[in-house]
N, C-alpha and C positions, 0 to 999 in steps of 0.2 A: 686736583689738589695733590700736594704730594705728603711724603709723610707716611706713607703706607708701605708695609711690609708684604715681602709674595704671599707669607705665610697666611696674613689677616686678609690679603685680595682673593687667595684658595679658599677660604673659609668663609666667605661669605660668598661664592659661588659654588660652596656646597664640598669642597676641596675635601681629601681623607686626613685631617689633621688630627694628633693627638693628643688629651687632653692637657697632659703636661707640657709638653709645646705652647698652648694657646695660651697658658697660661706663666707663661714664663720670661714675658716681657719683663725687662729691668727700668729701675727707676731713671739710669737715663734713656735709655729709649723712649720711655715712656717723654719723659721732657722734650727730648728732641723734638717728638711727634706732638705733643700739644703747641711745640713753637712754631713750630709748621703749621700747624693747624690757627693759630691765632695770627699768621699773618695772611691768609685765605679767605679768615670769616668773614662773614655780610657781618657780624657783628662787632663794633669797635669801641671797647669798654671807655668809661669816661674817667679820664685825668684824675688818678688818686684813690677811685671805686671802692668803697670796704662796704662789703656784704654782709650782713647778720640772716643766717639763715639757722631752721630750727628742723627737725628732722626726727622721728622717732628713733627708740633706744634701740639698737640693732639686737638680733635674737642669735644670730649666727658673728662670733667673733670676728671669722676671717672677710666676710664682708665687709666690716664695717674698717677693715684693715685696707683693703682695696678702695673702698671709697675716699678714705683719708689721703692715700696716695694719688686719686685724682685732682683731688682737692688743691692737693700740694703740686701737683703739674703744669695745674692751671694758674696756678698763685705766682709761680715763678716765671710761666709764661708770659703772663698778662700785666704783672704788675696790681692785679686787685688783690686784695686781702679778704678771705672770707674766715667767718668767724662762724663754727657750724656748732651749736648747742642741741643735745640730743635729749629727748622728753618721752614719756610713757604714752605710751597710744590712747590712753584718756584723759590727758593732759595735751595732748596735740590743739584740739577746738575749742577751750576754753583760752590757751594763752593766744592763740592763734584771733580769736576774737577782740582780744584787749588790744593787742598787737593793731587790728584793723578797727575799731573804735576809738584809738588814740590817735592814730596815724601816725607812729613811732614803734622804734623796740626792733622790728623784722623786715627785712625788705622780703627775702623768701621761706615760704612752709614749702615742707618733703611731706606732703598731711595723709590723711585717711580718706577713702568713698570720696564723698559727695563734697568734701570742704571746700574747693574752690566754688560750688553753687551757694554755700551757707553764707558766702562773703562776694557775690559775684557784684556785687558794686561797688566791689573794692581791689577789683583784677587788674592786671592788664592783659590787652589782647596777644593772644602768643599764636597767631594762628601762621603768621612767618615762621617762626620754629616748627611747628608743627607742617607744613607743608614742607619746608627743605627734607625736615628727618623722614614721612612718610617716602617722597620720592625718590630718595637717596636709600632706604631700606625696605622695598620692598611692599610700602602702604601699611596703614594702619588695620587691628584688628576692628569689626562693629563697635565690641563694647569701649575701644578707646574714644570713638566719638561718641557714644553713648556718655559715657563719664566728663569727654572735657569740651564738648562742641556746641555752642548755643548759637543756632543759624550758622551765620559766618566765623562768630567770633569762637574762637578758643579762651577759654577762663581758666584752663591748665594745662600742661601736659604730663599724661599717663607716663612715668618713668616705668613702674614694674607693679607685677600683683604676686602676693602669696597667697598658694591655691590653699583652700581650706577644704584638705581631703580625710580620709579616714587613716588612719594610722593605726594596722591591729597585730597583735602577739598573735604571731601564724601557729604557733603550736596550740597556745588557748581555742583559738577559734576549730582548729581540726577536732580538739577536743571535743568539741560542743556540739559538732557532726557538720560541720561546714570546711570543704577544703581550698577553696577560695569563696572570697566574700559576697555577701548575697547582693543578689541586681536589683531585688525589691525590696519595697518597705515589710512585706508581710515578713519575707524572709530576715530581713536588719530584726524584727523584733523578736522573731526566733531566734537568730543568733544568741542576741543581748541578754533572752532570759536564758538560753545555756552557757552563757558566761557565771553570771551570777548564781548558777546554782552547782556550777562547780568553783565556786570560790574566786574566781579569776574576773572581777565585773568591769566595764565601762563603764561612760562617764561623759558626760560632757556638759560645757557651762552654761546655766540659767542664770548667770549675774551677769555684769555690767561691764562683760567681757569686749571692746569696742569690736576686735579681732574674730575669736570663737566664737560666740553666743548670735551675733547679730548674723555672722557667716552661715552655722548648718537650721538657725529658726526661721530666716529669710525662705531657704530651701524645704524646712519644713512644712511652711506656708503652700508653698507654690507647689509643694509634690502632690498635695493633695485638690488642685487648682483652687485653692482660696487665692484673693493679691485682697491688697489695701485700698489701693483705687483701680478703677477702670483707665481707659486708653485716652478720657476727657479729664481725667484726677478728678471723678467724682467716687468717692469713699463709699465701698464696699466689702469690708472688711466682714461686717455681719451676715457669716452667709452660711448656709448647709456644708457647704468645704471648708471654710474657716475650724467649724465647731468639728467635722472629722478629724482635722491636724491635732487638734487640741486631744483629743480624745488619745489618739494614738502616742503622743508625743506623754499624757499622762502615763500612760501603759510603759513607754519608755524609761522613761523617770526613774518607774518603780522597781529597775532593776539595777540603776545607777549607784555609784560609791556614795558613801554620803558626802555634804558639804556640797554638790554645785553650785546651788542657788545663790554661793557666796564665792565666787571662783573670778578669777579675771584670765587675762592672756597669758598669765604665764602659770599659775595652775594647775592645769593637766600638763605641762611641760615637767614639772616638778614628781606628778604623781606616777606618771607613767615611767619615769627614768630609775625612781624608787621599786617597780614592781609591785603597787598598788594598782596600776591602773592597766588595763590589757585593750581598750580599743577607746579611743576617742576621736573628734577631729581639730585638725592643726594641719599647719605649715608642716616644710619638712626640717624645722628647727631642733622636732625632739629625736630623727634618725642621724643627725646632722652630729647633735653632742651624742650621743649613744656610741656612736661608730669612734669617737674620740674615748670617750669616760667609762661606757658599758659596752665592750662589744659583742659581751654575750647578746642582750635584748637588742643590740641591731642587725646582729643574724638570725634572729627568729622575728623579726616584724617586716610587716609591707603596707605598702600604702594602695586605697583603691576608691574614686568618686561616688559620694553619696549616692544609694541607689535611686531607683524610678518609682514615684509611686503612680496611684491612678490616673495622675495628671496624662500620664504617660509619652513622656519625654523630658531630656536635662532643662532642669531649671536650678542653677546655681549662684551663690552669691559668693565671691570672691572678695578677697582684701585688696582692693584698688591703691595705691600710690602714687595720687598726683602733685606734681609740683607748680604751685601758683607765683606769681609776681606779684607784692602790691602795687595798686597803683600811683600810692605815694614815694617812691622807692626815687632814690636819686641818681640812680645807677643803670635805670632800665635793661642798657645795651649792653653791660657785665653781666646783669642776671641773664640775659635771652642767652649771649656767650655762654654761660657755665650750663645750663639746660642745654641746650645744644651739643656742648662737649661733652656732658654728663653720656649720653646714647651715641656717640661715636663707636662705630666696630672696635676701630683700636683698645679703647679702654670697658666697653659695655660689657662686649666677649670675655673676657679675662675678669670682669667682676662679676660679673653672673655665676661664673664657674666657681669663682671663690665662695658664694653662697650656698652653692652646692645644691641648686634646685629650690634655694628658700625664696628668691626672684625670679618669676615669670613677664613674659616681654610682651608688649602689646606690637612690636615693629615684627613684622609675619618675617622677612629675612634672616631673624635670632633662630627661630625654628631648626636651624641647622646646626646649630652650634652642638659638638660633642657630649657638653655636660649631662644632655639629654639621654644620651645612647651609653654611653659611660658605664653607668649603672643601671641596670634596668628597674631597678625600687625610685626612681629618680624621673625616668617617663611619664607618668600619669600626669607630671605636673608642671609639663612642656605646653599643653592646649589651655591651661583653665582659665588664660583672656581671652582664648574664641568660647567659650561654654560658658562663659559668665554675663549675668545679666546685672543690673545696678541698681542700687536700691530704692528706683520706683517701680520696679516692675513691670507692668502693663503701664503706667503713667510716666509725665512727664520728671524727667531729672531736674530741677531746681532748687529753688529755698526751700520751701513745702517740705519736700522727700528728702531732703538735706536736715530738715530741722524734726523728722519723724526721724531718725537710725540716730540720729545726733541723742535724742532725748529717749532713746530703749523703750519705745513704745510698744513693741513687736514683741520684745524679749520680755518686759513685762507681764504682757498677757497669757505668756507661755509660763511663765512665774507662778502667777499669780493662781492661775487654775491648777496646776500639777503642786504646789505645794495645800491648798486649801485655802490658801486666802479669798478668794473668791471662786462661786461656783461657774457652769459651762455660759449662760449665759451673760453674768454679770462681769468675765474676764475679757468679754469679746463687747460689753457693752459701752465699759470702762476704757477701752484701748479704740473702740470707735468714737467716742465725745471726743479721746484727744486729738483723733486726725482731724475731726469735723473744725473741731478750734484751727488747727492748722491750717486747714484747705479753706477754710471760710464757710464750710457749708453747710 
């Protein structure tokens, strides 16, 4: 195919490119190159295409700055019109529902986790997509087929994940007698209470955060080898490591800011940027505005993966972003095109950068890309779609696990015992009836 630059063919054979080079494609190049690229594709939009696609609200401006401009590449290449409406990450699966029970309103969702299983009878197969892009970059990570692979068919493809890492005021933490962050949970809790007892406390979300909350409780779970179901999805949540998480996770709690329990995804973005908040976890949204707005608190913070507990080894739950087609959609062969084009080196490379590490690639060829090495506070969060696991854990990815992370059942339970509402076993008993309704069992 042609259409490609020496610079973009160096770089994705690992070439010493720099970062402002990679990213310094202009908007006609850009054009040029998607024209080129639309008269190559296996995919050939249909006569007149207008796409309504819906997408969460971007957290880093200049991403969402780069996206816009693929958009517009493709628009002018192709002749489709897309029309991209942007919605709050809890807002994503409710419209995205009506959207697929009406069979109207959206041809594509840019959605969360597991939403292409919450609506998989309502997909289309994109596993053509997905085999050119693997082959062409290098294969997919596990957790990309974990997230969008059922058998044969593909029910989405994995665009990007934002790693849900720790984010902590390096000078608070030396304080508190830690000079880089601890590996264990024993030590995370030491930390936390020498935060809070010199004034300086974390934080992090026990509400109905779809992002935070569901991202380090998942991990919470699994650090102490609790899951929710076994390897057959039979629901095991009530168990002797269930009730240690929880234990520990209260003890946590109790050195936290006030107000999480009422916290969404943006939050601790807000608290932390004010100098209320000195360790929480997040994307790399809030070093992203800091280095813009505060650059005092972005040269005293660093980012570092949840530690290990007993489990003893990573078990993480990252923010997956996949993008589905329905399969009412009049347009099939635009949408498969604009997905397709969306993870082209040309433009992927150069948007990724612009997020500045707030999008992580499931395609193992991105690996290379500068933005990683760049910054070394911007590293950690190169891997977190091979270290990420998806929100059934030991079980099957489906409706099921799709309609438990959808419905904050996990996060509840963690709620519900760490504030008082309910005690150790009635928080684990109450959050097992609701898998057992889900699973059937």
């Amino acid at each position: 195919m042609t259409g490609f630059t020496p610079d973009r063919r160096s770089l994705m054979k690992g070439g010493a490119l720099t970062l402002a080079a990679a990213a310094a494609m202009s908007a006609d190049q850009l054009l040029g190159y998607a024209k080129a690229w639309a008269q190559a594709s296996p995919w050939k939009p249909e006569a007149g295409a207008k796409i309504n696609l819906m997408r969460w609200k971007r957290f880093v401006e200049a991403e969402d700055v780069a996206f816009m401009k693929i958009v517009d590449a493709f628009q002018k290449a192709t002749g489709v019109t897309i029309s991209v409406s942007n919605e709050s990450y809890d807002d994503i699966q409710p419209k995205a529902s009506v959207a697929a029970n009406t069979g109207q309103g959206l041809d594509m969702v840019w959605g969360l986790y597991s939403l292409p299983h919450l609506l998989s009878n309502k997909v289309t197969d994109v596993a053509d997509v997905a085999k050119y892009l693997g082959d062409k970059y290098g294969g997919w990570t596990k957790s990309a087929e974990d997230y969008c692979k059922v058998g044969n068919k593909w029910v989405g493809i994995p665009i990007a994940a934002t790693g849900g890492l720790l984010n902590y005021r390096i000078a608070a933490c030396e304080k508190a007698g830690f000079k880089e962050f601890p590996k264990d949970t024993a030590g995370m809790l030491e930390l936390f209470k020498g935060l809070q007892k010199n004034g300086t406390p974390g934080g992090m979300a026990l509400g109905h955060a779809s992002g935070d909350a569901n991202g380090w409780l998942h991990w919470a779970l699994w650090a102490f080898g609790g899951n929710m179901v076994d390897e057959k999805d039979k629901v095991v949540l009530n168990s002797p490591e269930t009730a240690a998480s929880l234990e520990y996770i209260k003890q946590l709690y109790a050195t936290f800011i006030p107000g999480t329990v009422s916290w969404n995804d943006s939050s601790n973005n807000k608290a932390f940027l004010a100098g209320q908040l000195h360790c929480t976890n997040n994307g790399i949204s809030i070093y992203v505005t800091a280095k813009k707005e505060a650059p005092q608190i972005a040269e005293d913070m660093n980012h570092a993966y949840l530690p290990v507990g007993p489990f003893g080894k990573p078990a993480e739950l990252h923010l997956a972003f996949p993008m589905l087609i329905f399969n009412f959609t009049k347009y099939p062969q635009a949408c498969k095109a604009f997905t397709a084009f969306m993870l082209e080196g040309d433009q992927f490379n150069p948007w990724i950068e612009a997020a500045q590490g707030y999008l992580s690639h499931f395609l193992l060829a991105y690996d290379k890309n500068p933005v990683w090495t760049a910054d070394p506070k911007t590293t950690p969060y190169r891997d977190v779609a091979k270290r990420a696991r998806t929100p059934a854990g030991l079980g099957t990815l489906g409706e099921n696990a799709a309609s438990a992370i959808a419905d904050f059942i996990l996060v509840d339970m963690f709620a519900n015992y760490c504030t008082g509402r309910e005690d150790l076993k009635g928080s684990m008993a109450s959050a097992e009836r609701q898998l057992k309704r889900i699973y059937r069992t």
